[in-house]
C-alpha positions as CSV (number, residue, x, y, z in Angstrom):
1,X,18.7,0.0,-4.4
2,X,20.4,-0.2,-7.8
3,X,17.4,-2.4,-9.2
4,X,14.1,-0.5,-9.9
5,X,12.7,-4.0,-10.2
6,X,13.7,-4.9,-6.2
7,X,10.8,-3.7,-4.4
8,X,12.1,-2.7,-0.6
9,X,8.4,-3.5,1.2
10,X,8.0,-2.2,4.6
11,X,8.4,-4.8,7.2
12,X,4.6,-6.7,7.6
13,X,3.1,-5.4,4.6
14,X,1.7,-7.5,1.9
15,X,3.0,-7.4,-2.0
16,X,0.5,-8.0,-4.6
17,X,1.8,-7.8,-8.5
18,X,-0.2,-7.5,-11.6
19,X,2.2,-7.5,-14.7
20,X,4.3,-4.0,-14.2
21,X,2.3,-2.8,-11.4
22,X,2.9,-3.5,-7.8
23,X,1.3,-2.6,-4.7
24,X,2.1,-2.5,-1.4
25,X,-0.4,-2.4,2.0
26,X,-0.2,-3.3,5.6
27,X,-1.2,-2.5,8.9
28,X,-0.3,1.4,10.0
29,X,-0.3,3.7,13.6
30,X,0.4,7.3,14.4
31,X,3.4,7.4,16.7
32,X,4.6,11.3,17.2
33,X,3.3,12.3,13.9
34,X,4.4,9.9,11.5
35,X,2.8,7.0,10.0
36,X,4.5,3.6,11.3
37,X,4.5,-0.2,10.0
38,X,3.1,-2.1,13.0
39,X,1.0,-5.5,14.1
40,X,-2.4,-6.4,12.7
41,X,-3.0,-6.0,16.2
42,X,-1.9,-2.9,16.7
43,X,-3.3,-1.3,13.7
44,X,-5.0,2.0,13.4
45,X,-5.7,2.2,9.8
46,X,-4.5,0.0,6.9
47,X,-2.2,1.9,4.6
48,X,-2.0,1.5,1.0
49,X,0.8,2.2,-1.6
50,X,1.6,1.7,-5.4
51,X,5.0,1.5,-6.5
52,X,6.5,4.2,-8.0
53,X,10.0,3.0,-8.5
54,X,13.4,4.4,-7.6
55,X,13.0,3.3,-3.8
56,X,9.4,5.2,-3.8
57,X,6.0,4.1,-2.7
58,X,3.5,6.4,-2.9
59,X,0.1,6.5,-1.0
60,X,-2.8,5.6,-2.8
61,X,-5.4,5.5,0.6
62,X,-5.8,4.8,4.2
63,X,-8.9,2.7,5.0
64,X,-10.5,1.0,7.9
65,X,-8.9,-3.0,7.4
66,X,-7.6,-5.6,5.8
67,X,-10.4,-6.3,3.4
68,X,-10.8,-2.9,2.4
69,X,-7.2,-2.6,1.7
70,X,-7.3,-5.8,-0.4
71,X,-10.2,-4.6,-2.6
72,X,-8.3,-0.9,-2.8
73,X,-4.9,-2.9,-4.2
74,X,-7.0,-5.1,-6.8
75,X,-9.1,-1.9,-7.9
76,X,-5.6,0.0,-8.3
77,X,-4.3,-3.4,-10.0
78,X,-6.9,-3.6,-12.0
79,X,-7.4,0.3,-13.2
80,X,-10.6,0.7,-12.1
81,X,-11.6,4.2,-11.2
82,X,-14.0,5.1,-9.6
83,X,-16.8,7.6,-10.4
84,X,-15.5,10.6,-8.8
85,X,-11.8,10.2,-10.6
86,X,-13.4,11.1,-13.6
């Protein structure tokens, strides 16, 4: 990508945006040792990412579903941090 500001989001996942951050999670699987995009369905773990620009995402957490991917994105959005990130 030539744009820092176009944000290539892995097939299924859902964008949220607070001003210049961005933030990226969706349903994951193992398949042979890599982490894949896949079906709600389907879903071993819900992956979460922050956008690091230059075509990168980088991991922020794994957690359990949806909702606690949702909260994990706002928290990140938001800059909370949490008592052990002190």
């Amino acid at each position: 990508m030539s744009n820092d500001n176009e944000l290539a989001v892995p097939a299924g996942d859902k964008l949220v945006t607070l001003g210049d951050r961005s933030v990226s999670y969706g349903p994951r699987q193992e398949f042979d040792g890599s982490v894949e995009p896949c079906a709600p369905m389907a879903a071993q773990f819900w992956g979460v990412y922050r956008w690091a620009g230059k075509d990168r995402w980088w991991w922020i957490a794994d957690v359990a579903d949806e909702d606690t991917a949702r909260v994990v994105a706002a928290a990140y959005l938001l800059n909370v941090k949490p008592d052990w990130a002190h």
